[in-house]
VOBA-1610 file (N, C-alpha, C; in pm, whole numbers, padded with zeros to 5 digits, always signed):
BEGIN
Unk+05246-04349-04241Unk+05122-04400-04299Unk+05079-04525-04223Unk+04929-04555-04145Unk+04882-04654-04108Unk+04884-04724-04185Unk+04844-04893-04115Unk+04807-04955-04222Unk+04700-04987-04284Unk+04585-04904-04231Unk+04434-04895-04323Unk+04481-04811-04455Unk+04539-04682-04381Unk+04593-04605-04529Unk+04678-04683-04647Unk+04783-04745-04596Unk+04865-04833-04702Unk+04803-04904-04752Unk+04666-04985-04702Unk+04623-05079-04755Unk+04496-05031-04837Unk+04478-04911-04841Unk+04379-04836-04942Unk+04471-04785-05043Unk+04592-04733-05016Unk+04680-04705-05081Unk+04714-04768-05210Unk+04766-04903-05146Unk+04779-05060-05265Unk+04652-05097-05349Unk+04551-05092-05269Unk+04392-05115-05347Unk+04375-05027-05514Unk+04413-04909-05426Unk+04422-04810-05584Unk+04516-04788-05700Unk+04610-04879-05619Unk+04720-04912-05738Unk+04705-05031-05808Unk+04616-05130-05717Unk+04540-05216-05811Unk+04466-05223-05922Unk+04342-05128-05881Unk+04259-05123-05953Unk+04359-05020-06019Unk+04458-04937-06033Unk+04459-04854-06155Unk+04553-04993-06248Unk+04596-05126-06203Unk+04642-05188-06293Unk+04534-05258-06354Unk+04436-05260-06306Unk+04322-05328-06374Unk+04238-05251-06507Unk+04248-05142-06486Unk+04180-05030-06569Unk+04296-04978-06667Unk+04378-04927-06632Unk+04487-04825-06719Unk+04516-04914-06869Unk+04552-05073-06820Unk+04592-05113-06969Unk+04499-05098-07079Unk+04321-05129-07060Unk+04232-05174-07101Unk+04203-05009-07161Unk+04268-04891-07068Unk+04185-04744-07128Unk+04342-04734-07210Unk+04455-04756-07164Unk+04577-04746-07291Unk+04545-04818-07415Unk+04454-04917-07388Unk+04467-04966-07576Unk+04310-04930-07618Unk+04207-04842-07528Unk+04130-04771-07647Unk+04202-04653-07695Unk+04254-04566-07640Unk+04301-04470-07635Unk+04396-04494-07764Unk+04482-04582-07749Unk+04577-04613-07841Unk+04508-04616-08020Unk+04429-04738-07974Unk+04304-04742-08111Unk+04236-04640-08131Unk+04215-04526-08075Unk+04159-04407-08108Unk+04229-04337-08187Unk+04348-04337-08131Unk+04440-04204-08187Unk+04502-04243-08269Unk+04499-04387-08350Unk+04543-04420-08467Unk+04471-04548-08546Unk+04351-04475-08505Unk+04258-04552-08620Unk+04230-04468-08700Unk+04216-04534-08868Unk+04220-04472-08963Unk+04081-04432-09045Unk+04011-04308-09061Unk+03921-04261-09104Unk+03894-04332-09201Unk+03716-04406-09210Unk+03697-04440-09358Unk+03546-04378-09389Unk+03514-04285-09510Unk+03468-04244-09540Unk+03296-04275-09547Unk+03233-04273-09512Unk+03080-04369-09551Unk+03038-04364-09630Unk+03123-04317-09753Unk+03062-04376-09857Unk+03134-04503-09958Unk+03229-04567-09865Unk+03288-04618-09901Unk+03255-04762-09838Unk+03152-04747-09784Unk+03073-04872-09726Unk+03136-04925-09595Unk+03120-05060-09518Unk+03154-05124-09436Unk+03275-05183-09463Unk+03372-05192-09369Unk+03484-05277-09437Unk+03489-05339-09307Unk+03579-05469-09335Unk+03593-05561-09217Unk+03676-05644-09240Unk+03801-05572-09154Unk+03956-05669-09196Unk+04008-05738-09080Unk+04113-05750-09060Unk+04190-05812-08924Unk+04238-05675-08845Unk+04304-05728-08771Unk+04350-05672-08655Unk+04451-05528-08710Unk+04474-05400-08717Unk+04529-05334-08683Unk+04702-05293-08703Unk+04762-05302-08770Unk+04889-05303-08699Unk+04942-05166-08664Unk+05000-05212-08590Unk+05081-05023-08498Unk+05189-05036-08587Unk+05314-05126-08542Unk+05426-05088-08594Unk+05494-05258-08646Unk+05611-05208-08707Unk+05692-05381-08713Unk+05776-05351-08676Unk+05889-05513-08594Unk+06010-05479-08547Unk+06085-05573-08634Unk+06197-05502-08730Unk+06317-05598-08816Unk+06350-05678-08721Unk+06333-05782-08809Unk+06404-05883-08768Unk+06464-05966-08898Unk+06627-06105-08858Unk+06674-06111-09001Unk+06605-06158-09081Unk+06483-06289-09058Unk+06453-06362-09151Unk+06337-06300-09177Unk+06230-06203-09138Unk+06118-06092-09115Unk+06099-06003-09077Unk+05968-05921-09088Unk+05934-05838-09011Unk+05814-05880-08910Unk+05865-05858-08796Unk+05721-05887-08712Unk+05631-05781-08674Unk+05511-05799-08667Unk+05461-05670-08699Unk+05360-05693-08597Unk+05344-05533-08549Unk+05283-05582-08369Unk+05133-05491-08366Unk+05041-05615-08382Unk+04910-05529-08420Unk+04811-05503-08272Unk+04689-05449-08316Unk+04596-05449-08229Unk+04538-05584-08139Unk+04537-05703-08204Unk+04577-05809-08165Unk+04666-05857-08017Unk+04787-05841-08090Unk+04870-05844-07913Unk+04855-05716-07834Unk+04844-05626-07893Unk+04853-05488-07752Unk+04723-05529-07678Unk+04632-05545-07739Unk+04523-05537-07642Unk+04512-05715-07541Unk+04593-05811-07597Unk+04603-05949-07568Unk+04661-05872-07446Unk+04784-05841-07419Unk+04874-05791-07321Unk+04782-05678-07236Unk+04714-05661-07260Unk+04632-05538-07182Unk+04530-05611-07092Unk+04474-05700-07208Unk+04359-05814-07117Unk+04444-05915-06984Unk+04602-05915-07029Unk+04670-06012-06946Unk+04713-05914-06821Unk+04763-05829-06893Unk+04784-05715-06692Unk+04663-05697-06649Unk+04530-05680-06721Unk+04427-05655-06614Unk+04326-05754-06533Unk+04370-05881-06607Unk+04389-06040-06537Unk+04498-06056-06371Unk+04598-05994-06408Unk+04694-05992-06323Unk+04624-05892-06183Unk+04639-05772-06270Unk+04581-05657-06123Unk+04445-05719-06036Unk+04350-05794-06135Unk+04179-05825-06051Unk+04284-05958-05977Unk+04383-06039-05998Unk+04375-06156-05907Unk+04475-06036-05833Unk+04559-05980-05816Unk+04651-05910-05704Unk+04537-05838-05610Unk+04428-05776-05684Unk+04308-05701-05599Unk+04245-05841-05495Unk+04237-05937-05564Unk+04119-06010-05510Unk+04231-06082-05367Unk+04307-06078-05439Unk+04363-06162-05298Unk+04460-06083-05197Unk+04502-05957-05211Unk+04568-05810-05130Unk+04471-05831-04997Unk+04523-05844-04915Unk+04525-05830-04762Unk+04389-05982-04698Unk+04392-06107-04796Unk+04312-06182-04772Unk+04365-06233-04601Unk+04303-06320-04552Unk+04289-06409-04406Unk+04231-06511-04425Unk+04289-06577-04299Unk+04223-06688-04258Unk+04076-06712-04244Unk+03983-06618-04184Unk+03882-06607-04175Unk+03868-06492-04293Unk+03804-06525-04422Unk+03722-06405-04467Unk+03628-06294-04389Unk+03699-06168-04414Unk+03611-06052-04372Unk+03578-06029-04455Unk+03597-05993-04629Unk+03581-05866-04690Unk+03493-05957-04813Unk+03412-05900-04884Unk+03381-05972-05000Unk+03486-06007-05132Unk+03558-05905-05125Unk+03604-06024-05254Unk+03743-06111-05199Unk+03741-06114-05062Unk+03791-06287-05006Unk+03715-06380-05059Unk+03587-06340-05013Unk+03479-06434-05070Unk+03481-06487-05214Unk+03507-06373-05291Unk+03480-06358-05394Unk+03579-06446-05454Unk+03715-06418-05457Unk+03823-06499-05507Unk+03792-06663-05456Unk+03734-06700-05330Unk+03751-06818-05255Unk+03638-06826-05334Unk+03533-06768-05391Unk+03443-06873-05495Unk+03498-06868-05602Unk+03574-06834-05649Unk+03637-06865-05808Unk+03741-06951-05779Unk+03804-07023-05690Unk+03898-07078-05673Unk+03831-07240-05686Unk+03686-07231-05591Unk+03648-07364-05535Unk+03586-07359-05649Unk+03508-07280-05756Unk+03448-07341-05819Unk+03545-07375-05938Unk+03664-07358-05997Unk+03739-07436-06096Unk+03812-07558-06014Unk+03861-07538-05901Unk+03864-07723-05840Unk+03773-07804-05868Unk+03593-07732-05926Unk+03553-07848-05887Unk+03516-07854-06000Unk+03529-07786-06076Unk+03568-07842-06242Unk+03647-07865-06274Unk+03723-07882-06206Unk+03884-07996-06261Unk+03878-08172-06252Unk+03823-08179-06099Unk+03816-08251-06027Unk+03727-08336-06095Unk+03596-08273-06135Unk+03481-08308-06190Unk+03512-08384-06347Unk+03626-08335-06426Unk+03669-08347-06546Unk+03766-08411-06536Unk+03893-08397-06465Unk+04011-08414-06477Unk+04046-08542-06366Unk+03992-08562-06309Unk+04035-08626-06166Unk+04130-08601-06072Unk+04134-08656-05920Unk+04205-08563-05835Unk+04374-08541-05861Unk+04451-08665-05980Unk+04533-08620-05996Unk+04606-08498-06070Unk+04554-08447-06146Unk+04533-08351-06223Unk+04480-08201-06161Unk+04486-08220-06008Unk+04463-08062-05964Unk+04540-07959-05980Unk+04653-07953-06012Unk+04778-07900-06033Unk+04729-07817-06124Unk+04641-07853-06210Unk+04613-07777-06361Unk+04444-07666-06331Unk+04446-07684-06170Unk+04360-07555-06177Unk+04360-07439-06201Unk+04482-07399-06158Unk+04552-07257-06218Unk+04527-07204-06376Unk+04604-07339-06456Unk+04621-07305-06594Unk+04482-07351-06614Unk+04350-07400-06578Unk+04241-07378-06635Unk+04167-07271-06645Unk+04174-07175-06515Unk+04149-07069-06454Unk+04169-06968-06529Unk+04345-06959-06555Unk+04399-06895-06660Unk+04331-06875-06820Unk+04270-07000-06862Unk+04259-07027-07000Unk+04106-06967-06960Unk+04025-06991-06896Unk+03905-06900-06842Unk+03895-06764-06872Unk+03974-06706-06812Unk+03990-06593-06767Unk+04068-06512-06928Unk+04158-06558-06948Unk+04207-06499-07094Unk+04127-06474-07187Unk+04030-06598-07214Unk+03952-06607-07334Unk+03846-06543-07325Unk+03804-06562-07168Unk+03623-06499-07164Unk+03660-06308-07189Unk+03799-06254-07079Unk+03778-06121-07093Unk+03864-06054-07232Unk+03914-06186-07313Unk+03966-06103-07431Unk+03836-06100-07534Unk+03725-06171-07524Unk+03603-06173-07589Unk+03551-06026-07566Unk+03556-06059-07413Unk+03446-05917-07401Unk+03516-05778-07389Unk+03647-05824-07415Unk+03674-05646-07455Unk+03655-05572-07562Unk+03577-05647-07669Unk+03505-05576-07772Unk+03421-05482-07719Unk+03374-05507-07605Unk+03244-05384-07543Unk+03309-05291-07517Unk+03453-05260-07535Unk+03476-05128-07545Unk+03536-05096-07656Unk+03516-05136-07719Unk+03536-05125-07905Unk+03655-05207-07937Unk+03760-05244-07867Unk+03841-05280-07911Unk+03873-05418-08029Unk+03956-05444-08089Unk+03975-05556-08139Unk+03988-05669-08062Unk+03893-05721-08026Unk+03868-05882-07949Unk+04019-05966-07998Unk+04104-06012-07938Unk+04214-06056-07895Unk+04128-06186-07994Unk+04067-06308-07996Unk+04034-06418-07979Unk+03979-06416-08092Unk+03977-06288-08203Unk+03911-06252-08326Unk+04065-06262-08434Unk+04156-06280-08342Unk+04287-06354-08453Unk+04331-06470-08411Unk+04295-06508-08548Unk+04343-06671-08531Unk+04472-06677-08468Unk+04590-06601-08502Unk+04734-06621-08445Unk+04746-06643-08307Unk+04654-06542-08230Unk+04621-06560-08060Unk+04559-06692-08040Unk+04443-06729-08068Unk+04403-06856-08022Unk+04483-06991-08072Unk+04552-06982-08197Unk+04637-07100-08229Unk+04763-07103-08116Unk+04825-07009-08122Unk+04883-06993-07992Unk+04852-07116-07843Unk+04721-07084-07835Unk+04706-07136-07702Unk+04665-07285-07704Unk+04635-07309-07834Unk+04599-07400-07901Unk+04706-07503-07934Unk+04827-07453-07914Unk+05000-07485-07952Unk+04996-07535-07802Unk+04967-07443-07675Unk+05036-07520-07614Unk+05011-07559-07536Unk+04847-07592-07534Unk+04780-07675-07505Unk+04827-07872-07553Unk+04808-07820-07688Unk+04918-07947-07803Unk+05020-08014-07703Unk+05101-07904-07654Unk+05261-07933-07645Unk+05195-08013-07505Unk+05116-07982-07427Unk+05086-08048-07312Unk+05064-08188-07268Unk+04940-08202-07408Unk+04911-08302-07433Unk+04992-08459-07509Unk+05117-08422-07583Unk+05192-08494-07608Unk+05310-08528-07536Unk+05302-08422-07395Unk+05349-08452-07258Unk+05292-08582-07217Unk+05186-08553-07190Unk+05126-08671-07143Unk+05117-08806-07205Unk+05119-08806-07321Unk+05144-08927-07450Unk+05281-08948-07408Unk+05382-08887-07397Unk+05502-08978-07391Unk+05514-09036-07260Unk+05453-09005-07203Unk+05488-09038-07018Unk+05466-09178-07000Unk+05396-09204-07125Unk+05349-09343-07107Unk+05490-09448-07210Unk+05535-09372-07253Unk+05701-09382-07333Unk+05690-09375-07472Unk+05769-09360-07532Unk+05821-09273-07662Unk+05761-09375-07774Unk+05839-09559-07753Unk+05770-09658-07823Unk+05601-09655-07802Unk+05565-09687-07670Unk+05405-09669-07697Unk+05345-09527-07756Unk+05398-09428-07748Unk+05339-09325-07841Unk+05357-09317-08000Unk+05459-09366-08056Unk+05450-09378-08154Unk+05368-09573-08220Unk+05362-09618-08131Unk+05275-09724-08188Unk+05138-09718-08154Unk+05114-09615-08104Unk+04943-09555-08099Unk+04900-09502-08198Unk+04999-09501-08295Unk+04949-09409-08422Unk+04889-09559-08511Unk+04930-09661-08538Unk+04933-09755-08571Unk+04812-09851-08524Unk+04725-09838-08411Unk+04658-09867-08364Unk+04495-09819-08431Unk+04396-09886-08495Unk+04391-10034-08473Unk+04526-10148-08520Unk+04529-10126-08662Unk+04594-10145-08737Unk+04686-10099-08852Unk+04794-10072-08871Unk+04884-10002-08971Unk+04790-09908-09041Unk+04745-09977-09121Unk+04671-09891-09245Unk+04653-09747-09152Unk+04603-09742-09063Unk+04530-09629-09002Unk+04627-09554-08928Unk+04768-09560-08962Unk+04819-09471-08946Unk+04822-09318-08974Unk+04782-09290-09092Unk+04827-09174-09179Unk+04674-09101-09144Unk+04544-09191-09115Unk+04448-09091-09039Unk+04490-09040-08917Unk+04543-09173-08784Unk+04592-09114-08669Unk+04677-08990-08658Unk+04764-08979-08741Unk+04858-08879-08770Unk+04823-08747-08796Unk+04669-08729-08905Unk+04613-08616-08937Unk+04517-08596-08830Unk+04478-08642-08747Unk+04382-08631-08631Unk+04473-08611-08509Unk+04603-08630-08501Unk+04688-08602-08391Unk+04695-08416-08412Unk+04744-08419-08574Unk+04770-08313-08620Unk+04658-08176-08576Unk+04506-08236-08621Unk+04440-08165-08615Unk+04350-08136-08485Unk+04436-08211-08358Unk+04364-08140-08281Unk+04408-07970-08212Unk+04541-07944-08250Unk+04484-07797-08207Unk+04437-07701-08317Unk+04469-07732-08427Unk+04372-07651-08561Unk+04197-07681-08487Unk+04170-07754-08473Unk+04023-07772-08442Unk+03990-07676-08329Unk+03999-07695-08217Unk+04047-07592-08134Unk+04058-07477-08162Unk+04149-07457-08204Unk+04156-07283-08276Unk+04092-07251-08358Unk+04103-07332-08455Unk+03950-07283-08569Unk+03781-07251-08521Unk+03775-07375-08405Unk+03617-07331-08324Unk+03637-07202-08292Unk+03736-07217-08150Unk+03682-07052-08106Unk+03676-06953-08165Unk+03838-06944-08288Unk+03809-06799-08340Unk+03706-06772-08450Unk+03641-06860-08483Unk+03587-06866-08595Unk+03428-06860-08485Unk+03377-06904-08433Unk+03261-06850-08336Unk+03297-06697-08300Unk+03408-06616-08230Unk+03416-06476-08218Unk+03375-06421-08343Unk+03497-06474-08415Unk+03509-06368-08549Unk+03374-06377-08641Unk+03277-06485-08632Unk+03156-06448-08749Unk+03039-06419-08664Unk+03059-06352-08488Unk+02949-06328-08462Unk+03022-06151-08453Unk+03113-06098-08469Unk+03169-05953-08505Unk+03116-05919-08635Unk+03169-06000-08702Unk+03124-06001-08872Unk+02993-05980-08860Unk+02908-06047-08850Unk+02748-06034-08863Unk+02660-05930-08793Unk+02751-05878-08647Unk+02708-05753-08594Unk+02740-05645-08683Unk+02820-05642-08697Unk+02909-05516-08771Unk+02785-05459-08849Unk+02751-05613-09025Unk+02674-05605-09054Unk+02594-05552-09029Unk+02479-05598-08968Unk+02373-05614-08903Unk+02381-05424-08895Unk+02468-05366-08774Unk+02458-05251-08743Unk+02468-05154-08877Unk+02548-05136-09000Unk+02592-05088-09116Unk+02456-05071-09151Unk+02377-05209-09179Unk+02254-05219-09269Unk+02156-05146-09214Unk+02184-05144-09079Unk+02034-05084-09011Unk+02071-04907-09011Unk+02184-04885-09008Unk+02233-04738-08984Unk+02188-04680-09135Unk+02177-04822-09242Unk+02160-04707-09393Unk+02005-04763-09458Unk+02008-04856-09382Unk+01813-04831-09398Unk+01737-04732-09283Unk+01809-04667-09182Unk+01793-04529-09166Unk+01781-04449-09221Unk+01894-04416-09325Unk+01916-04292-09362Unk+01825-04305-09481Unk+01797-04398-09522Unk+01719-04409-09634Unk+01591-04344-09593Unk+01500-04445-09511Unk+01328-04430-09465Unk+01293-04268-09401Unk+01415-04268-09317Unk+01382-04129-09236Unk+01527-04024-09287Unk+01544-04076-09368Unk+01625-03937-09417Unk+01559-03805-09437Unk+01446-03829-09474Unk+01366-03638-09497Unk+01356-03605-09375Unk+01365-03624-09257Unk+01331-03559-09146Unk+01445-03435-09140Unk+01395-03300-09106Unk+01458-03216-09115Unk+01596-03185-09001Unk+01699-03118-09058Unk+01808-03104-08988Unk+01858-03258-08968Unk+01941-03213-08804Unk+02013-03325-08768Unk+01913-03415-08730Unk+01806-03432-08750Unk+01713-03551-08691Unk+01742-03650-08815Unk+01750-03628-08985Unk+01750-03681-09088Unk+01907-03761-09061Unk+01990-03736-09011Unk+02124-03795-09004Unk+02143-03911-08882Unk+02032-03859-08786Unk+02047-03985-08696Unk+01971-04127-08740Unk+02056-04261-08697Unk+02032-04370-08740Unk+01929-04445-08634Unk+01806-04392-08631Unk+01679-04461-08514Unk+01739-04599-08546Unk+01721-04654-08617Unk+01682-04781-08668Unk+01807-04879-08607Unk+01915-04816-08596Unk+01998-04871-08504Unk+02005-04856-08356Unk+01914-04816-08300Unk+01921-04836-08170Unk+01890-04932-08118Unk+01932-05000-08023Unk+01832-05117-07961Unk+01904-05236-08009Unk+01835-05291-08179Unk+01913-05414-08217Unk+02020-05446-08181Unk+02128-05381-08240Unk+02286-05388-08213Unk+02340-05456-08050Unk+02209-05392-07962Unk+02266-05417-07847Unk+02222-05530-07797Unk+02108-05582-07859Unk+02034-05680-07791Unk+02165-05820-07881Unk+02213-05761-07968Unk+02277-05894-08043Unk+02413-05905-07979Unk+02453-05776-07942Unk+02580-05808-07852Unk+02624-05857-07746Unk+02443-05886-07664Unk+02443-05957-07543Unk+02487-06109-07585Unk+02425-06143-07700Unk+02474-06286-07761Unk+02612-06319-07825Unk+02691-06213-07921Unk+02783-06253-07986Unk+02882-06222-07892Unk+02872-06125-07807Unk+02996-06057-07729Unk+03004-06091-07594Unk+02889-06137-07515Unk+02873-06171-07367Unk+02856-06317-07387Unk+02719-06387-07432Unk+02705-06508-07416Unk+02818-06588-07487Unk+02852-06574-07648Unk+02916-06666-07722Unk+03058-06665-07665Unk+03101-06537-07652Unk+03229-06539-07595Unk+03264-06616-07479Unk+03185-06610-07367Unk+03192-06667-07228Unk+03196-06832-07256Unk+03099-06871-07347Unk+03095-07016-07424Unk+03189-07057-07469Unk+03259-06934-07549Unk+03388-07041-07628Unk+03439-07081-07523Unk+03520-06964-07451Unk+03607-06972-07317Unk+03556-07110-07254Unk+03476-07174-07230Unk+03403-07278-07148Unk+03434-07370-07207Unk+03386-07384-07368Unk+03443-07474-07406Unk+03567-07514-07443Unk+03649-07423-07465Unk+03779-07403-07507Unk+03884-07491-07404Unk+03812-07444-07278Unk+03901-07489-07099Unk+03849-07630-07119Unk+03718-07660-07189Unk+03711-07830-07103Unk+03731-07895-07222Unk+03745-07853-07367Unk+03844-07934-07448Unk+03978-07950-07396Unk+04042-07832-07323Unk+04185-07845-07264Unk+04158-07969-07135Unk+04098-07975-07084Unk+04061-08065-06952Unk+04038-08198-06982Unk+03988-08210-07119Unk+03943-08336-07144Unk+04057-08418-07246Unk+04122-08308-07315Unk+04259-08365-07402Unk+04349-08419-07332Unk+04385-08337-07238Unk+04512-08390-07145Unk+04479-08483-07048Unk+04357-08450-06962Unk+04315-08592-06924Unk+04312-08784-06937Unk+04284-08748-07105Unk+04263-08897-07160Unk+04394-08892-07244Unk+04484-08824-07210Unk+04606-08866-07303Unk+04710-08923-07164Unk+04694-08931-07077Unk+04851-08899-06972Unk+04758-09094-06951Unk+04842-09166-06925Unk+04846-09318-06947Unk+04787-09326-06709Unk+04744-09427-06739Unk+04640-09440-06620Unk+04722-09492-06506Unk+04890-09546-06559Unk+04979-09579-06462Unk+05053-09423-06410Unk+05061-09346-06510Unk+05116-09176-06510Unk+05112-09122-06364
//
């Protein structure tokens, strides 16, 4: 085998890591999602669960939630193995290009936010980019949006936390705990609940922006599918069963709750992370 062939070869084993996880967890959600009747109205719960694994003090129970989290994360993995498979010194190919503009443009939102010591953390901004924006938008293929359970975004929200009180001690253990105390005593027990609550805040924004712009589509689509069936229900045959009235809307709202809002949290989500750890790591650090 040449090496144009090998290297078309690897390309397609790329892209099938980019695709396969994302069609394994519709596929998966297909073949064990559970029929609900329409006349039993709209329902709108959490995430899914497949199965639980015993464990002594619980059961952990492994829903639609993480399979598809893990699906969005290998097909994160395969687009950066695609983008950068057989790169050079001199870019030939476009997505050299392509990767070398996603690279320069989070340096220069680091840089821009973080200052030059803090480049180290382009990666894990990149990362937090990239997780959040394409676990948003894998609702466009029906799936359960990863970022629509709180457990996933508190998660990242944890250890983001854990980062940031990295940087608080660096400045040493006594000055971090007498920052709580700062202005003065009394204002301890706020400092403490505001230490507390910055990754609840965090996690509560984003998932709570996903999850009530799902909620309100859902809606939105239900209501319009049965003020269909209502207005143009006499139309004869199968014309009386189709839902006109849902065409169109649904989609024009998903450009907002599922493309725009999502891409937003993700944005904001990375430069709350950029801006926490930033102003916490002490200016001698």
């Amino acid at each position: 085998m040449d090496e144009k062939k090998r290297a078309r070869f690897v390309d397609i084993l790329l892209i099938l890591l980019i695709v396969l996880p994302l069609a394994g967890a519709v596929v998966l959600k297909t073949v064990t999602a559970p029929v609900t009747p329409m006349e039993k109205g709209v329902q709108i719960g959490g995430a899914q669960v497949y199965f639980t694994i015993p464990l002594p003090i619980q059961e952990l129970p492994i829903s639609a939630a993480q399979i598809n989290s893990w699906a969005v994360m290998l097909s994160i993995l395969g687009i950066c193995l695609y983008l950068t498979h057989g790169i050079k010194v001199i870019p030939d190919s476009k997505r050299q290009l392509a990767a070398e503009w996603i690279v320069d443009t989070v340096n220069k939102l680091v840089r821009s936010n973080m200052g030059e010591k803090f480049m180290g953390f382009a990666p894990f901004v990149a990362g937090i980019l990239a997780l959040s924006a394409l676990s948003s938008l894998s609702s466009l293929l029906g799936l359960f949006a990863p970022t629509s359970d709180l457990n996933i975004v508190l998660g990242w929200a944890l250890l983001v936390f854990i980062l940031i009180t990295h940087y608080k001690l660096k400045g040493g253990l006594w000055a971090y705990i007498k920052g709580f105390f700062s202005p003065i005593p009394v204002f301890a027990p706020l400092n403490i609940i505001g230490e507390v609550a910055t990754p609840i805040s965090m996690s509560f924004r984003h998932y709570g922006n996903v999850m009530s712009g799902m909620v309100i589509s859902t809606l939105i689509a239900y209501a319009l599918r049965s003020l269909s069936l209502t207005v143009l229900g006499w139309l004869p045959g199968v014309l009386g069963q189709i839902p006109f009235l849902q065409i169109g809307l649904p989609a024009v709202l998903s450009l907002y709750f599922d493309i725009f809002s999502g891409c937003m949290q993700a944005f904001i989500f990375a430069m709350l992370t950029m801006m926490f750890i930033s102003t916490a790591s002490p200016e001698d650090a």
